[in-house]
C-alpha positions as a printed NumPy array, in Angstrom:
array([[  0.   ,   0.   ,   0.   ],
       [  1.025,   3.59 ,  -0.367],
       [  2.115,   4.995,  -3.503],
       [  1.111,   1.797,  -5.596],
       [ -2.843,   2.778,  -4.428],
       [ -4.674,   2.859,  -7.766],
       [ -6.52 ,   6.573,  -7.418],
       [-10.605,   5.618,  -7.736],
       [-12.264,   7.985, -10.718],
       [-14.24 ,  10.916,  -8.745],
       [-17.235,   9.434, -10.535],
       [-17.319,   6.32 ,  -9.612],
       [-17.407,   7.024,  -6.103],
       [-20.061,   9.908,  -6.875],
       [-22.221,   7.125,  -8.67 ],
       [-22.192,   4.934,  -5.375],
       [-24.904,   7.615,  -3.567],
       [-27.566,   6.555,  -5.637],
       [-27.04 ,   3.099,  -4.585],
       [-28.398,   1.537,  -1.203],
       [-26.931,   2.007,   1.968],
       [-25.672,  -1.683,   2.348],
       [-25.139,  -2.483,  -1.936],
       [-22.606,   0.467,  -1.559],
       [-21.183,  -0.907,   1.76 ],
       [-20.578,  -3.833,   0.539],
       [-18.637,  -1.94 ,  -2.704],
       [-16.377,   0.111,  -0.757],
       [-15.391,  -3.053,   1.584],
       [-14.945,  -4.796,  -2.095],
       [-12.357,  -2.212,  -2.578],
       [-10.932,  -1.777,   0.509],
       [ -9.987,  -5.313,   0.694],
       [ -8.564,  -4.984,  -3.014],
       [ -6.158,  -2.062,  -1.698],
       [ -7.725,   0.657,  -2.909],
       [ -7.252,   2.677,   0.744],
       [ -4.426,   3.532,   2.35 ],
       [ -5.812,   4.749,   5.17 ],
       [ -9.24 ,   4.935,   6.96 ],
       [-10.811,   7.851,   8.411],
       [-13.184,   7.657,  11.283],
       [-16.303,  10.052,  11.481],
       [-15.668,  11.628,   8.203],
       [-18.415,  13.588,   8.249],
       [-17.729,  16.424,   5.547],
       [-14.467,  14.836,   4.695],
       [-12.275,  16.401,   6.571],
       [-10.853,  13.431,   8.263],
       [ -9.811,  12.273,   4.725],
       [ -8.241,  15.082,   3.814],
       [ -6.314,  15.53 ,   7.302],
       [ -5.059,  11.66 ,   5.811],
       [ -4.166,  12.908,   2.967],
       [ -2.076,  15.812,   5.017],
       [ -0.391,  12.92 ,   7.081],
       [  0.929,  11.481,   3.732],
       [ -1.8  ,   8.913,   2.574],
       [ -2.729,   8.154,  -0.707],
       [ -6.292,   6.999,  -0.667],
       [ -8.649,   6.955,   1.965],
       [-11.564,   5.448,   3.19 ],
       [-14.295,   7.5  ,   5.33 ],
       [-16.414,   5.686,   7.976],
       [-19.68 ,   7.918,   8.545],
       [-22.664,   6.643,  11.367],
       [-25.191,   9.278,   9.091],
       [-26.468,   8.434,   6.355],
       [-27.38 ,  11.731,   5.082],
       [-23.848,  12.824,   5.81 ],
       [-22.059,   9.955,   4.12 ],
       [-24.523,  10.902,   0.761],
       [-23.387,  14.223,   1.309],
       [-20.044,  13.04 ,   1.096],
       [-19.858,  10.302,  -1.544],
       [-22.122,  13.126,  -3.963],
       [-18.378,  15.362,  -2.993],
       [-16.356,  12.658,  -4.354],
       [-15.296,  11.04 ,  -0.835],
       [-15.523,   7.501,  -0.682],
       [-17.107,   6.956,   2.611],
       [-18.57 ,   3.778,   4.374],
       [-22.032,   4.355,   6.527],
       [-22.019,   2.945,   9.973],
       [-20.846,   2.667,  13.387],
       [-17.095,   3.241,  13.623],
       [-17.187,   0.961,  16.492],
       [-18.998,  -1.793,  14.08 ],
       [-17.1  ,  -1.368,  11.499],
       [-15.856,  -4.74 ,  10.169],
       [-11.897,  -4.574,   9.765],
       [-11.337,  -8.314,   9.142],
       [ -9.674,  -8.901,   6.034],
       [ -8.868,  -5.445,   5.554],
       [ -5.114,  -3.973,   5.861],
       [ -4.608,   0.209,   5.991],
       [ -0.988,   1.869,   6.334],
       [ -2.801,   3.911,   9.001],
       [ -6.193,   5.709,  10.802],
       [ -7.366,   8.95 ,  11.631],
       [ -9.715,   9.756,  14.791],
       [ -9.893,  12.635,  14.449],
       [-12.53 ,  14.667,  16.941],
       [-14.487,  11.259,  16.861],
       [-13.168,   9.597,  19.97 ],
       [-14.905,  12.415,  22.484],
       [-18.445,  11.212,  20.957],
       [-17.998,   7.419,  22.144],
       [-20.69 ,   6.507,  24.769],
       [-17.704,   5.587,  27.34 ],
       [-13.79 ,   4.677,  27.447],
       [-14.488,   1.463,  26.618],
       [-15.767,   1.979,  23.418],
       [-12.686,   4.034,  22.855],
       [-10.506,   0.957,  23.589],
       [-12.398,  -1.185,  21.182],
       [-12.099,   1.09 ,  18.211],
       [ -8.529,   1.714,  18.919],
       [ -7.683,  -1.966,  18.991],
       [ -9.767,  -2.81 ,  15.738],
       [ -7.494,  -0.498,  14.268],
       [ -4.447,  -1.352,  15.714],
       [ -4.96 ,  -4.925,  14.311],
       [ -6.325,  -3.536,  11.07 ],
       [ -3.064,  -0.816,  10.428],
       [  0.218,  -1.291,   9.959],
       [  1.952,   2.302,  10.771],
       [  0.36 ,   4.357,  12.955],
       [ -3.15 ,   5.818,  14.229],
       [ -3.519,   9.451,  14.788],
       [ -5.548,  10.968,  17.296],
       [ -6.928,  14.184,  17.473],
       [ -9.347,  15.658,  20.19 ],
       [-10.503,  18.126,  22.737],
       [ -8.549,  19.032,  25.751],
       [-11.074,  18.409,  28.461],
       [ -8.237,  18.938,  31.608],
       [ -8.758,  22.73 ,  31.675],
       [-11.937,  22.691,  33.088],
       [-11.506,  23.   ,  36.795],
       [ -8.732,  25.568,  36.14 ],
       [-10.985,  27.536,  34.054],
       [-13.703,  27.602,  36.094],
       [-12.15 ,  29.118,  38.705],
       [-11.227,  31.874,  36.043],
       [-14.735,  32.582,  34.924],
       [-14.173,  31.192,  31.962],
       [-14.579,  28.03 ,  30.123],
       [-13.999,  26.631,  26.093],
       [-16.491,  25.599,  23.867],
       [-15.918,  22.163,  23.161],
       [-16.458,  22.23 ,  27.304],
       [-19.679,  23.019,  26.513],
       [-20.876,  20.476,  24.129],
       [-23.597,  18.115,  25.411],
       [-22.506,  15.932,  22.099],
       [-19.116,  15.572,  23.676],
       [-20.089,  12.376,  25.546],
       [-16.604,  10.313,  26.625],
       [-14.498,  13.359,  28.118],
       [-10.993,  11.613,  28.909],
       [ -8.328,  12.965,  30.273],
       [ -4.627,  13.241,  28.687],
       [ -3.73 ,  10.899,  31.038],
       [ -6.656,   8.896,  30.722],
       [ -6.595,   8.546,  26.758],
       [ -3.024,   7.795,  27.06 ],
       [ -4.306,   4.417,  29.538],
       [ -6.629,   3.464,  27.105],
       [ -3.944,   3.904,  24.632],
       [ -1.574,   1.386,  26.435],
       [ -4.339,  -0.827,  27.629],
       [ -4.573,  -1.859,  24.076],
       [ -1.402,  -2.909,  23.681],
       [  0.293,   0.159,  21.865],
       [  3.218,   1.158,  23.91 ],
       [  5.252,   3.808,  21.491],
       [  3.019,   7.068,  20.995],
       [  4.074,  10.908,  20.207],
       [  2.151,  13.152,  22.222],
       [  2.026,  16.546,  22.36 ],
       [ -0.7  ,  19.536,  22.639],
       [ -1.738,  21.516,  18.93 ],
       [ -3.699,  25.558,  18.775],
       [ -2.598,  27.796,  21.218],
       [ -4.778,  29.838,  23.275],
       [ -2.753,  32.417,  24.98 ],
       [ -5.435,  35.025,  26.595],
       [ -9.44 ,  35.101,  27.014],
       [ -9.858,  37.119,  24.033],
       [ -9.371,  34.   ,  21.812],
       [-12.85 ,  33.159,  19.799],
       [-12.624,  29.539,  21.594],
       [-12.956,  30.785,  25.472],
       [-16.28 ,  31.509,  26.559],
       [-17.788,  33.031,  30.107],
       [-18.108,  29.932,  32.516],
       [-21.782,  30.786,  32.121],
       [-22.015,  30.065,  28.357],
       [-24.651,  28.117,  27.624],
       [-24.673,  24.576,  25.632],
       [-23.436,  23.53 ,  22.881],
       [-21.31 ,  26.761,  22.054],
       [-19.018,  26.813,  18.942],
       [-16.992,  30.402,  18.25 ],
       [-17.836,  33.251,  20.842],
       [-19.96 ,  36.365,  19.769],
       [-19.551,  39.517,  20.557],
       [-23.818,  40.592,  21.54 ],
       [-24.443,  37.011,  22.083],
       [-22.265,  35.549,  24.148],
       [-21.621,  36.525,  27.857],
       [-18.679,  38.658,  28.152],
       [-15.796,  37.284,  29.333],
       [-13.162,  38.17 ,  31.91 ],
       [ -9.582,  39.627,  30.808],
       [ -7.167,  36.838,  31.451],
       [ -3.816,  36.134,  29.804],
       [ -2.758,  32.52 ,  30.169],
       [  0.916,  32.203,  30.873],
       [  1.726,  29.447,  29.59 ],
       [ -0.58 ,  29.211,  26.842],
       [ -3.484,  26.724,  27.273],
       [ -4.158,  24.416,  23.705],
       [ -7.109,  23.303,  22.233],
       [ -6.543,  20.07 ,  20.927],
       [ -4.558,  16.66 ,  22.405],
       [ -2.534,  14.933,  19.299],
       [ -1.341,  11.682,  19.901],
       [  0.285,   9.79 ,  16.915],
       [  0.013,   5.666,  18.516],
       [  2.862,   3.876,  16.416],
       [  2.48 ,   0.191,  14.68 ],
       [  5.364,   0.086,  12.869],
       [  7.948,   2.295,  11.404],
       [  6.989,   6.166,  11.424],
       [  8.533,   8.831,  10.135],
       [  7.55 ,  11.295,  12.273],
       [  8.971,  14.639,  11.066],
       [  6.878,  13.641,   8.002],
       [  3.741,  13.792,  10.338],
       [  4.693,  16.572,  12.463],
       [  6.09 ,  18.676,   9.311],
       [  1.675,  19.301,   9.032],
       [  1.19 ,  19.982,  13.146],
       [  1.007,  23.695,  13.056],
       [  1.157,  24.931,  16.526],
       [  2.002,  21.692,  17.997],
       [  3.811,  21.655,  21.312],
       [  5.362,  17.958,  21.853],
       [  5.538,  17.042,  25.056],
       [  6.496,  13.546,  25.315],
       [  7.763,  10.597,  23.184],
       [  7.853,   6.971,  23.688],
       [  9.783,   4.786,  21.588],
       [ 12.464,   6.705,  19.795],
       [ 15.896,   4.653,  19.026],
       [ 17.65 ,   3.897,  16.234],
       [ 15.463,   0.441,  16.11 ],
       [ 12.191,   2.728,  15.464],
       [  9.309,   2.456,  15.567],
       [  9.784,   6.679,  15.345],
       [ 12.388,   7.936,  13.009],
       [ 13.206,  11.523,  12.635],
       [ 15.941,  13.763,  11.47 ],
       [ 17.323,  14.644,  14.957],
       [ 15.966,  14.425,  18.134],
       [ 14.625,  16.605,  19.794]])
């Protein structure tokens, strides 16, 4: 797999909305076990999950959607993407050079859902899987600020794990090198992400007239958004991966040697 993936015409994969949920299930899982993926994205929703893929050096990839609207949506844009349950998704027989979760992982009923999916794919890909969500560890320290971010305020946001915790789950399954670091900055109050404590649900960017006004604060150090962690499988090159991390703040990393499975430039 990689740069021998035979690119699908866009209009073949266009053609595949007009079919039936499961008749074009069953085609995409025809394809995916022919090698026509590279990688496989999980929630793809709009297909930005591919894309990111595609970003993280992948050829090809394959979108797993749970809407069905969406994953029309989608496949009528040209992405080839699978409808279903990312956590029922069936792997066997399939082989990807890597995954993307990304911002899919906080919508999982519970942590052990997370542990499942994570495991499917670590049996399923041979690199790495990349994982990209909220930070939820702010919250107390916020709070006690006035303030609080959006994605805090998301009732969708269902399975809020800590860095810590995500990095147990991460192990639990058997994974033990990872790159983990923190990605977009926040560094005062003013930032379009941080909202009054009293915001109400399901928040995205703050408005000025509709949102409660928020208290001055300057966060030193800078607070982040997201939590990147890049699990490895095999051999990564991870300056490769990084080189697309804007903003990215590493903060730790298990399993660099000359033996792999991380290989980079230099050190850091």
């Amino acid at each position: 797999m990689g740069a021998d993936v035979e690119k699908l015409a866009p209009e073949s994969i266009v053609e595949l909305a007009d079919l039936p949920v499961e008749a074009r299930n069953q085609h995409l899982l025809s394809l995916a076990r022919a090698g026509h993926f590279d990688f496989v994205d999980m929630g793809t929703h709009r297909g930005g999950g591919i894309r990111w893929g595609q970003h993280l050096g992948g050829k090809q990839g394959l979108g797993i959607e749970l809407h069905p609207r969406r994953a029309e949506r989608a496949l009528r844009a040209g992405y080839p993407v699978y409808t279903g349950d990312i956590a029922a998704f069936p792997t066997e027989g399939l082989r990807f050079r890597f995954a993307v979760c990304r911002h899919v992982l906080e919508h999982m009923p519970n942590e052990y859902v997370v542990g499942f999916v994570l495991w499917k794919l670590a049996q399923a890909c041979t690199e790495f899987i990349y994982i990209e969500q909220p930070i939820f560890d702010y919250a107390a320290e916020l709070e006690a600020q006035g303030l609080t971010l959006a994605h805090l305020t998301m009732s969708a946001h269902t399975c809020r794990l800590s860095i810590e915790e995500l990095l147990a789950v991460v192990e639990g399954v058997g994974i033990e090198n990872y790159a983990q670091g923190r990605m977009r900055r926040i560094r005062d109050s003013s930032h379009a992400w941080v909202h009054a404590a009293d915001a109400p649900l399901d928040r995205s960017h703050w408005q000025e007239g509709v949102d409660p006004p928020r208290p001055e604060v300057t966060f030193d150090p800078p607070i982040h958004r997201d939590l990147v962690i890049v699990a490895a499988l095999g051999p990564v090159d991870l300056d490769r991966i990084l080189s697309v991390l804007k903003g990215f703040d590493l903060e730790r990393l298990v399993g660099l040697s000359e033996e792999g499975p991380f290989v980079r430039a230099a050190a850091p």
